[in-house]
N, C-alpha and C positions, 0 to 999 in steps of 0.2 A: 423553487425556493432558493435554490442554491447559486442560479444566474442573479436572482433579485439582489441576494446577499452583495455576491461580488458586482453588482451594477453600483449599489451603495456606497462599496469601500473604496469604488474606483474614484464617483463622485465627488466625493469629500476629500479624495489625494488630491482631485483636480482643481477642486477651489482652495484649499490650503497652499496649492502652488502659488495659485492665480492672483491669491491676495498683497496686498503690498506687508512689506518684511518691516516694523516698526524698530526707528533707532534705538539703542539701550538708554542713552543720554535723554532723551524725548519722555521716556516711558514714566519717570516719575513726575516730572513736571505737569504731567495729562493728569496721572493718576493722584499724586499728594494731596491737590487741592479737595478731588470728591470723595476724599479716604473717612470723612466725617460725615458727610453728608450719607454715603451708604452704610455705614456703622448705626445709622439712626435706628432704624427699623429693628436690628438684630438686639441694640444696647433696653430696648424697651420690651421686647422677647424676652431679654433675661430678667430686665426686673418682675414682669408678671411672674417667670416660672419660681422664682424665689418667692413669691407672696406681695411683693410689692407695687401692684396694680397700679396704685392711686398714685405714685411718684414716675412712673412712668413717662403719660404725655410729657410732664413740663419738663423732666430730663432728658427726652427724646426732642422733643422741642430746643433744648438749648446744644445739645450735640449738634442738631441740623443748623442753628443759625450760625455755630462757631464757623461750621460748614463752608455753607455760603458767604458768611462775610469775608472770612482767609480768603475765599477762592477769589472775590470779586474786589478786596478789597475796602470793604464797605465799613460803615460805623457800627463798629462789633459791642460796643459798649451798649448803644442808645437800643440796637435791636435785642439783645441781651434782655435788659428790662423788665418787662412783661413775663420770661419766660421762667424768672427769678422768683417775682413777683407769687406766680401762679405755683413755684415750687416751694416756695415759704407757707402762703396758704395751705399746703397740702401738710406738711408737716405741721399745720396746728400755730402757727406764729405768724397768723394774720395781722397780728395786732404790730408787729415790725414789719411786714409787706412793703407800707407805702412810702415811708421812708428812705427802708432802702431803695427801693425802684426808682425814688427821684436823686436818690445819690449817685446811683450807677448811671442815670438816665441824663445826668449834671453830668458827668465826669466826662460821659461820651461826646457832649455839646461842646464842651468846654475846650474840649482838649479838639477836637475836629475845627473847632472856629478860634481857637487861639485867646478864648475871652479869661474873662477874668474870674478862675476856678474859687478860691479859697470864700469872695465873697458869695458868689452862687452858690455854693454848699454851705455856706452858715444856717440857712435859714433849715434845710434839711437836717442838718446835726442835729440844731434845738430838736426836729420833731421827734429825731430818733430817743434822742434821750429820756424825753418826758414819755414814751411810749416804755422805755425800761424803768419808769420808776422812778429818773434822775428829775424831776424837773424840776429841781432846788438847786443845780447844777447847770441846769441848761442855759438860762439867760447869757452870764458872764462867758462859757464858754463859746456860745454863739457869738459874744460881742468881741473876743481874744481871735477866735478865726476872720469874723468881719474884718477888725482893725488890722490885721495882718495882712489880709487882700487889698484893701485898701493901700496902706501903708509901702508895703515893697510895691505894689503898681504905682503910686507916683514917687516911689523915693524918698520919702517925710521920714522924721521922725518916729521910729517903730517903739523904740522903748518909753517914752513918755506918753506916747498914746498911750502903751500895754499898762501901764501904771495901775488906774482907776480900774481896771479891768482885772487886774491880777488880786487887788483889794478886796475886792467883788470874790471872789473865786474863794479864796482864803477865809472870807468870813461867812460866805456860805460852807465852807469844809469844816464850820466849827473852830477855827483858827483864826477867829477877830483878833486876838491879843499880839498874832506876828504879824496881821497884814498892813497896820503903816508902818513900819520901818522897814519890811518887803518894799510897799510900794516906795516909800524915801527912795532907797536904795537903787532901784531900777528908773526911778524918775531922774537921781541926779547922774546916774550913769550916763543916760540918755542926753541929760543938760551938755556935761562935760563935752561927749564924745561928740557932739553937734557943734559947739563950739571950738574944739579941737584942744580941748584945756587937758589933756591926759595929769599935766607934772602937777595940777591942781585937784585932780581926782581923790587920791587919798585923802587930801585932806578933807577935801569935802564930804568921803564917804567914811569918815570918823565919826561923829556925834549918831550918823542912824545905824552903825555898829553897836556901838554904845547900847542903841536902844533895846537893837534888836538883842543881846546879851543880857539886857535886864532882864525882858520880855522873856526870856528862855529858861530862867532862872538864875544866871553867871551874872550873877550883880559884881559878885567877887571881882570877878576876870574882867567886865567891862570898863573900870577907868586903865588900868593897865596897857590893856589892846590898844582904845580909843586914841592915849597916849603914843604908844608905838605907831600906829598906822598916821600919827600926824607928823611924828617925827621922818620920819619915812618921806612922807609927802614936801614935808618944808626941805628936808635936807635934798633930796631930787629935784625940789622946784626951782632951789639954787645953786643946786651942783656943786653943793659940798659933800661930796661921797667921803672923799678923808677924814672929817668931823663928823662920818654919820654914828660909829662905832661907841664915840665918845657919850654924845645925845643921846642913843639909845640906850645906855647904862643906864642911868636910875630906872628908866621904864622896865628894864628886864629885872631889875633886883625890885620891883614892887610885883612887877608878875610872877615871880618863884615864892614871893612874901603870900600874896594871895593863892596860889594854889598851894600852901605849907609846907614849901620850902624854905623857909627864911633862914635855916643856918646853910643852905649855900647858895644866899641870895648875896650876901655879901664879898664874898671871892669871886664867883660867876663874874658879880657888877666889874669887880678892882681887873678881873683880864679883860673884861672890854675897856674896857676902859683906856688900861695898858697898851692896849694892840692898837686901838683908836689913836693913841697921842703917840707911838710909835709910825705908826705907819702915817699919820700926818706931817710928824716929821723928818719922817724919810732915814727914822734912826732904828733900822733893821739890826743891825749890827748887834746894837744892846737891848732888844727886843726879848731875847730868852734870858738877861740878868734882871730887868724888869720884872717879868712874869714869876720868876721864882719865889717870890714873898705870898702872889698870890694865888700859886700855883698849890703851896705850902699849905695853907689857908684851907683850900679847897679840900684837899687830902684830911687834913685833920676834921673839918666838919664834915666829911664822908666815914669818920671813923674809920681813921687810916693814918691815926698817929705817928704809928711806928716806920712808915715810910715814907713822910711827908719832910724829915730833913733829908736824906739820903738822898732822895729826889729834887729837894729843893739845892743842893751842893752840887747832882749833875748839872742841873741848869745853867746855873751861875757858873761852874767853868766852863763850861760849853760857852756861853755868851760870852767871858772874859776872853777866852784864846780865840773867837771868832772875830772878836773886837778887835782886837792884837794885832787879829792877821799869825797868831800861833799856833796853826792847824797842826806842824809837825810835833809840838809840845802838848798837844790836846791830851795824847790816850793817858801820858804819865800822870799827866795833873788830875784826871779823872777817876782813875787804881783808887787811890781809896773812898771815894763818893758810894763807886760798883761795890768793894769791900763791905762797906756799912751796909748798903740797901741789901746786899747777899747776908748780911747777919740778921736785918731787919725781918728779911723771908723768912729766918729761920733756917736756913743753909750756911749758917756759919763755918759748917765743915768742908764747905767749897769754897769760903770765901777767899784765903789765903793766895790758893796756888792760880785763881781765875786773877783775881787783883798782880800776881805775880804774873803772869802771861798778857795782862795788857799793860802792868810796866813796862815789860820787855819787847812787847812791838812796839810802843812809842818812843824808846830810845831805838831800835834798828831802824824805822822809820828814818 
């Protein structure tokens, strides 16, 4: 018994010798790819031992094919399939099975032959949808993916196509009242940007603003906007940026008028305005003696009476000595503007000795 023993253990040192010694580097490259494929048997053991029998096969099945296909490289998609298929069935959601199987089984075609995915999955979407209940849904979405395979495959026109299609979508979601001025919208986009008309854009996508604003219930807000957004558009389309400030005044003091702001719709309007014909005429300089009437203006229709001269006095000598060119004269001429506005706060008890200490740096100055 005990020669047998050591005949055995002799044996086994001697073919352990004899065998060739595997590089370390080699060792996963052999081993990673069949690391799924022998997982199969063990991953289908466990789901039996927990109770789940009936899920097994097709998950032991789809462990194995991930398997094989890594290892050989193969169409993991298209072989996938079936085994999806058969693990949908088992969960009770046969009724989405076939759907998906031709979506996964599309993807893997698709994507393996370079063809053209987005159209070859439309027709599968629709089925899936109308299988969940959607199929009030499914048409136009089916027709939004078509047009999109279509479309970026030969380069066309993608938003004019999507138009009709988006219309569709929208009044089947119950949302008939916003899908034409939606599809306006994305139709003239599409016009524009094909014809390379950008600086024409706004303007043209003014009126299906408009509409789309009524439709929303902003009747209020819609001439306003529409106004602005054309302004915008004419004044870029002729590259008068300097005049643009000016133009868009009234449109801004009708849009604070409509959303009930109308006591500061009218100073709001007087500084653009201001800033507009200042910086059109390059007349910076008097640009803060300007503003201060309406800056005034603003302050008091804020209910802010009591700081609205104080503030409107810094302004104006600030602008006057920058006009000048009498920056070193500024702090003094200023002392009492600060004094007021410091009484206005209700800090009158500061106001003295602060108004004294920027006298006195504008004359050290």
């Amino acid at each position: 018994m005990r020669f047998s023993t050591t005949l055995a253990v002799s044996s086994m040192a001697i073919a352990a010798m004899a065998a060739p010694v595997a590089k370390p580097q080699d060792t996963p490259a052999v081993a990673a790819p069949g690391l799924l494929q022998d997982l199969s048997p063990e991953v289908v053991a466990l789901l039996t031992s927990l109770g789940l029998g009936g899920l097994a096969p097709p998950v032991g099945g789809i462990v194995d094919t991930l398997g094989v296909d890594v290892k050989k490289r193969q169409s993991l998609l298209q072989d996938l399939s079936p085994e999806l298929v058969d693990l949908l069935n088992r969960l009770g959601l046969s009724g989405l099975s076939p759907p998906v199987g031709d979506i996964v089984d599309t993807l893997g075609v698709d994507v393996k032959k370079r063809q053209s995915l987005l159209q070859d999955l439309s027709p599968e979407l629709v089925d899936l949808l109308n299988r969940l209940g959607l199929s009030g849904l499914s048409p136009p979405v089916g027709d939004i993916v078509d047009t999109l395979g279509v479309d970026v495959k030969k380069r066309q026109s993608l938003l004019q196509d999507l138009s009709p299609e988006l219309v569709d979508l929208l009044n089947r979601l119950g949302l008939s009242g916003l899908s034409p001025p939606v599809g306006d919208i994305v139709d003239t986009l599409g016009v524009d940007v094909k014809k390379r008309q950008a600086p024409g854009l706004l303007e043209d996508l003014s009126p299906e603003l408009v509409d789309l604003l009524n439709r929303l219930g902003l009747s209020g807000l819609s001439p306003p906007v529409g106004d602005i957004v054309t302004t915008l558009g004419q004044d870029v389309k002729k590259r008068q940026a300097p005049g643009l400030l000016e133009d868009l005044s009234p449109e801004v003091v009708a849009l604070l008028t409509s959303l009930g702001l109308g006591g500061l719709a009218h100073p709001v309007g007087g500084i653009v305005t201001t800033l507009g014909q200042d910086v059109k005429k390059r007349q910076a300089p008097g640009l803060l003696e300007d503003l201060s009437p309406e800056v005034v203006a603003l302050l008091t229709s804020l209910g802010l009476g009591g700081l609205a001269p104080p503030v409107g006095g810094i302004l104006t000598t600030a602008g006057q000595d920058v006009k000048r060119r009498q920056a070193p004269g500024l702090l003094e001429d200023l002392s009492p503007e600060v004094v007021a506005l410091l009484t206005s706060l209700g800090l009158g008890g500061f106001a003295p000795p602060v108004g004294g200490i920027v006298t006195t740096a504008g004359q050290d100055v």
